[in-house]
C-alpha positions in Angstrom: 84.7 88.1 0.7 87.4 88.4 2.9 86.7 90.8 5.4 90.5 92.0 5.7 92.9 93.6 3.8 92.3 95.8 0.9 88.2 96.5 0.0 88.0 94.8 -3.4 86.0 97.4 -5.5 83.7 97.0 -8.5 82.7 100.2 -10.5 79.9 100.8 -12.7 80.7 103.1 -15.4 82.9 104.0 -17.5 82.8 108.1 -18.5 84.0 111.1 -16.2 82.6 110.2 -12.9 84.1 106.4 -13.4 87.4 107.9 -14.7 87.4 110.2 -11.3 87.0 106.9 -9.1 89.5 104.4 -10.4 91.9 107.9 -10.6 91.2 108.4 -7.0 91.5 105.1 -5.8 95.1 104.8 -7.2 96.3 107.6 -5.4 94.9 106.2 -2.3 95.4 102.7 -2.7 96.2 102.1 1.1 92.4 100.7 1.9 90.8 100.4 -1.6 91.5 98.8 -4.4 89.5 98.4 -8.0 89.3 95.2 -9.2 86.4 95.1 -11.9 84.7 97.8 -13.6 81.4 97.4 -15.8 79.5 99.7 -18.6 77.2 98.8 -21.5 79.0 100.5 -24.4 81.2 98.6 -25.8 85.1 98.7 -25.5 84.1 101.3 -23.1 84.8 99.2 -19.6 87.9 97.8 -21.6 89.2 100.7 -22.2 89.4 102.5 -18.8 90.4 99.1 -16.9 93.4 99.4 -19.3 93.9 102.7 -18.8 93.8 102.2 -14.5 95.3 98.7 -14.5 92.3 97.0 -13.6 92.0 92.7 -14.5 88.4 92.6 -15.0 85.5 94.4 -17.3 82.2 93.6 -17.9 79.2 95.0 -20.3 76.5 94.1 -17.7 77.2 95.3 -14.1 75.1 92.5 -12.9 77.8 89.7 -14.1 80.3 91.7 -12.2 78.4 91.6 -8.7 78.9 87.8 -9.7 82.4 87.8 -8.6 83.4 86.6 -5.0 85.6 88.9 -4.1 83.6 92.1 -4.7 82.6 93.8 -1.4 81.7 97.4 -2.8 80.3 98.8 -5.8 80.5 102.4 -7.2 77.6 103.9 -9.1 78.6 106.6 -11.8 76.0 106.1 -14.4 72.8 108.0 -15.5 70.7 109.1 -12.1 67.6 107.1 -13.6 70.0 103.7 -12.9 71.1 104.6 -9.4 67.9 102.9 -7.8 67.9 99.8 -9.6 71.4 99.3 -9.4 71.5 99.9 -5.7 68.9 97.1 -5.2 70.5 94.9 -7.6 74.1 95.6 -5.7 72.7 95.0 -2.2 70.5 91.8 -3.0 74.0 90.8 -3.9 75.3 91.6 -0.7 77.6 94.5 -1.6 78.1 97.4 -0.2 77.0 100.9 -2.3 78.5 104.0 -3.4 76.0 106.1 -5.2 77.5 108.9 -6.9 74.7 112.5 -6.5 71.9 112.8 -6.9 71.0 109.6 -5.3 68.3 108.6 -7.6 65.2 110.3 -9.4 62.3 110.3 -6.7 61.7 110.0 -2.9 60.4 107.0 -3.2 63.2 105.8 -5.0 65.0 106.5 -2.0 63.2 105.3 0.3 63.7 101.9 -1.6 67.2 102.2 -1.8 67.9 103.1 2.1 65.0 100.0 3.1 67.0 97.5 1.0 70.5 98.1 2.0 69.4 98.0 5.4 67.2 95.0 4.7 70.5 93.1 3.6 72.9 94.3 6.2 75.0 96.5 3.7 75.9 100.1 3.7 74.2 103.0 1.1 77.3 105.9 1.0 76.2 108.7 -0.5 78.8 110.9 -2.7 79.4 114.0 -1.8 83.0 115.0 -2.2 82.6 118.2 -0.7 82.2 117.0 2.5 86.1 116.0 2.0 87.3 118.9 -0.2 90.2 119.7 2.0 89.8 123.9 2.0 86.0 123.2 2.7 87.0 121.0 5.7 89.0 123.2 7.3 86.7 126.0 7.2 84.4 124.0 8.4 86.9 122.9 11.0 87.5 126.5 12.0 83.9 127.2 12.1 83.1 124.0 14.8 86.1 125.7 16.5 84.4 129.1 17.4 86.4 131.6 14.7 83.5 133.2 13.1 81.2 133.0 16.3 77.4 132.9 15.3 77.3 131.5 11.6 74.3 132.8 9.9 74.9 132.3 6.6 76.8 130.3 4.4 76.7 130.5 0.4 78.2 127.3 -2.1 78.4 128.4 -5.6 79.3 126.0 -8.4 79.3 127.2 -12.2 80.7 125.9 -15.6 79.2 125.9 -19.3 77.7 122.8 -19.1 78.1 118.8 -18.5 80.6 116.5 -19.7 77.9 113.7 -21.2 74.7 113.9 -23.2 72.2 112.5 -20.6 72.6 115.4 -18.3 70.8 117.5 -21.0 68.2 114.9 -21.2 65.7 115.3 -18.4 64.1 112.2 -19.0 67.4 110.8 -17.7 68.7 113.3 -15.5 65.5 114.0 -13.6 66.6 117.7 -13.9 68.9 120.7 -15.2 71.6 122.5 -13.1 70.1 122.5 -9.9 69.8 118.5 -10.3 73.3 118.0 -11.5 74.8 120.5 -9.2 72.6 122.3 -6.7 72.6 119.4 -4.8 76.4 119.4 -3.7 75.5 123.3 -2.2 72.1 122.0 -0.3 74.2 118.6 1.3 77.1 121.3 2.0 74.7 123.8 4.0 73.4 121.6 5.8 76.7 119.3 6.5 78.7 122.5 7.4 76.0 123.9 9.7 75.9 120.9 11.9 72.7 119.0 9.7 70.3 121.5 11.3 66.2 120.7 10.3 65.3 122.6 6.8 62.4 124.7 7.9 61.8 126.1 3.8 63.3 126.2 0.4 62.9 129.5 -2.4 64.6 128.8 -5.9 64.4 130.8 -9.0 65.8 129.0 -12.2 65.5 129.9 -15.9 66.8 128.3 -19.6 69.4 131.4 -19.9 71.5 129.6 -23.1 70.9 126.0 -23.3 67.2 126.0 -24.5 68.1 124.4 -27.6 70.2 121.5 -25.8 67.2 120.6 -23.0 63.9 121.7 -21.4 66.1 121.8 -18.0 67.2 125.1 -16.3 70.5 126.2 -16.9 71.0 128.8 -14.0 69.2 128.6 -10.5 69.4 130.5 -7.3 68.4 128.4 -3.9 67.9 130.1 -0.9 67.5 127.5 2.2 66.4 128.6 6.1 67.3 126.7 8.2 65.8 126.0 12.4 68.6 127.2 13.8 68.0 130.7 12.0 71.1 130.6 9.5 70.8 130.9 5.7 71.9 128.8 3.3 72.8 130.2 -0.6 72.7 127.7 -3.4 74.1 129.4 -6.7 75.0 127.2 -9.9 75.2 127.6 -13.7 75.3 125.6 -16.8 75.4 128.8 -18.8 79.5 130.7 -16.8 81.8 130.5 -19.3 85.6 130.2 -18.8 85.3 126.6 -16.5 84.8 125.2 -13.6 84.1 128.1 -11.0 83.6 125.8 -7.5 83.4 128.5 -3.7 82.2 129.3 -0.7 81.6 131.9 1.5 81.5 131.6 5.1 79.7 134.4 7.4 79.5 135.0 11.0 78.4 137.7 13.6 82.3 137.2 14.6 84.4 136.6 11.1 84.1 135.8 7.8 86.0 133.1 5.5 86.0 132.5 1.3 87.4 129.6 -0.3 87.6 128.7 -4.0 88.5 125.1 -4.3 90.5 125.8 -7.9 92.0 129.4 -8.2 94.4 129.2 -4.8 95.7 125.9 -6.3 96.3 127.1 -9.9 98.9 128.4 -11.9 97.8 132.0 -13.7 99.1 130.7 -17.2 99.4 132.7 -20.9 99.8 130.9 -23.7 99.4 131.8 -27.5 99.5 128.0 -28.8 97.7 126.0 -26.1 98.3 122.5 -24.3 96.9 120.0 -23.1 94.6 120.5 -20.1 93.9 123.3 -17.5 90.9 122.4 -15.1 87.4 120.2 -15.6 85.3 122.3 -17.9 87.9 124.6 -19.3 86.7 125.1 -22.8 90.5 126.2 -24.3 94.4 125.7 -23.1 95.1 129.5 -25.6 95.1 132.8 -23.5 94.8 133.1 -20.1 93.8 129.9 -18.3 94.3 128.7 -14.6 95.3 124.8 -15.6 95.0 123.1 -11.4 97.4 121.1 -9.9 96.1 117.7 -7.9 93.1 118.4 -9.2 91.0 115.7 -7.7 92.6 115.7 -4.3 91.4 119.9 -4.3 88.0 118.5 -4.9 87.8 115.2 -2.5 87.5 112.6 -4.0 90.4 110.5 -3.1 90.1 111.5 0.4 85.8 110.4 -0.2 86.6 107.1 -1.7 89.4 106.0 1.0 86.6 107.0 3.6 84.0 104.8 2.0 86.5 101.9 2.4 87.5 102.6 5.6 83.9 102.3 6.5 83.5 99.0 4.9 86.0 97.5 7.4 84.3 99.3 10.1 87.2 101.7 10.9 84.9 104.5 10.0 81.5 105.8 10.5 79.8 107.0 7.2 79.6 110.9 6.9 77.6 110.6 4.2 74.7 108.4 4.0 71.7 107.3 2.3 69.4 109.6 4.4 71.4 112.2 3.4 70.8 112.1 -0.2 67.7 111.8 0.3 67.2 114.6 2.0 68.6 116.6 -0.5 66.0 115.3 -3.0 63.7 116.1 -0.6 65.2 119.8 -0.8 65.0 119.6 -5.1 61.9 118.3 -4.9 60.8 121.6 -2.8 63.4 123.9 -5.2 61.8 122.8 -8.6 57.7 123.3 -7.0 59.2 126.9 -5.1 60.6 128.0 -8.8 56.6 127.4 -10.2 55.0 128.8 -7.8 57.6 131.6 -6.9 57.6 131.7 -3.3 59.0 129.7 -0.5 57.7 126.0 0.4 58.1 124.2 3.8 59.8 120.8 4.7 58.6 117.9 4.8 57.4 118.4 0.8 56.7 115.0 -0.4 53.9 115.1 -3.4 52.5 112.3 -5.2 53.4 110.9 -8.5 56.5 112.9 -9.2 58.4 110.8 -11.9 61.4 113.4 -11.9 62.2 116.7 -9.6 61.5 119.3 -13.0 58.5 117.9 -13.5 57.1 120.3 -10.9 59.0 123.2 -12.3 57.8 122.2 -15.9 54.2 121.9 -15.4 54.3 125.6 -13.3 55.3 126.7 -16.6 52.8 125.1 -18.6 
């Protein structure tokens, strides 16, 4: 590896979240650059490093960490991979990008975070909010005294569902919406209000419409209080029709701020006939859609990725890191047990043999 120049990236994955990545890496390509890119289906890796230009694909990730130049690896596959793949990548002296959750279990994470340190490399964790340029600058406005005392903040993301089959699957997935999603509103709480100490967590979560799809919760409601006195508001949904709905709400004893990452960058559209794409999750192009210009730059992800490689040349200090995923499956861990038991549970919440977060949502039902 050369140490200079361009970071040489590998991806693993070859659906949505790896489509996002090479996407984002072209339109930043100043620090970052995609070189390989690696899934098990085949044609699949084929077909997107056609699609994004880039000279190498593999069907097993591990003969792509083979290659010289490689100095980071993205991982977009199935949450249940994440912790093997992380090993695998830093025995192999690579640097990691794990894309949320960062894996299935806390001890999972402690794994990944001992390895990567073991071996010198660094464990990013992916959470484009923390980049989401409207979410920055409230957050930038907020450090700078406009809403005075912040005492509570509220991140609400709802669509009708995910984009690939092992989402549903909880075996895979580790969980439902508050898996998939809840986690980008817990890291943003706690990233926007200055990574305070989580003193307790209160979900409620139900199977609203999806029950025939999966045994995981479709809707939940996370309520997070934090040392310093403020609230955090976790809201998400499998079950909102219409698209991708991604906001927050910013309150203070001196102001107030709301930002919605899609509908002040979109174009109020009617159409009788349809074309061909509004926004991620928008079911139908016919009647009244909101189709999103720079789509992925609204969300973060460019802006993420560029950072990531920045902080492989040492040009810039991770803000997001292993410790803080695992924080925040600390945080589901806590949501799922508060959503049995129906009241509020304290930090640290570590319990024994969890093999995936619902489980302790699933056996409160039982």
């Amino acid at each position: 590896m050369s140490g200079h120049g361009r970071v040489k990236v590998g991806i693993i994955g070859s659906q949505f979240a790896a489509d996002i990545h090479a996407d984002s890496f072209r339109m930043m390509p100043d620090e970052a650059e995609v070189v390989a890119i690696a899934s098990p289906t085949p044609g699949n890796a084929e077909k997107l490093a056609k699609k994004h230009n880039i000279p190498r694909f593999f069907t097993d990730y591990r003969e792509m960490l083979s290659e010289k130049d490689i100095e980071m690896v993205t991982i977009t596959a199935p949450n249940d991979l994440h912790a093997q793949m992380t090993v695998d990548i830093a025995n192999a002296g690579r640097h990691v990008v794990c894309e949320k959750p960062l894996c299935m279990t806390l001890e999972e994470a402690d794994l990944m975070i001992e390895t990567c340190k073991k071996k010198g490399v660094l464990l990013m964790y992916a959470e484009e909010l923390f980049f989401a340029p409207k979410y920055v600058k409230a957050k930038e406005m907020a450090d700078q005294g406009a809403f005075g005392k912040v005492y509570m903040v509220k991140q609400s993301e709802k669509h009708f569902g995910p984009h690939a089959p092992w989402f549903w699957d909880v075996e895979r997935s580790g969980g439902g919406v508050f898996m998939d999603m809840g986690c980008h509103g817990i890291a943003f709480c706690y990233w926007f209000l200055g990574r305070p100490k989580i003193k307790t967590v209160y979900c409620h979560m139900n199977t609203y419409v999806h029950g025939d799809q999966t045994k995981g919760e479709d809707n939940s409601i996370c309520i997070l209080e934090f040392e310093n006195g403020a609230i955090g508001v976790v809201e998400d949904s499998w079950a909102r029709r219409g698209g991708m709905s991604d906001s927050i709400e910013i309150y203070g004893e001196g102001g107030v701020s709301y930002a919605d990452l899609l509908m002040g960058n979109a174009l109020p559209t009617y159409s009788e006939y349809g074309y061909g794409y509004a926004v991620e999750k928008a079911p139908t192009t016919k009647g009244w859609t909101y189709p999103v210009f720079e789509e992925l730059w609204n969300y973060g992800f460019p802006q993420e990725l560029r950072h990531f490689a920045r902080c492989v040349r040492g040009k810039d200090e991770p803000q997001t890191t292993g410790e803080d995923g695992r924080l925040v499956q600390e945080v589901l861990y806590a949501g799922y047990h508060s959503a049995a038991i129906g009241r509020k549970v304290e930090l640290p919440f570590q319990p024994e043999g969890v093999k995936k977060p619902i489980d302790l949502w699933l056996k409160g039902k039982s």
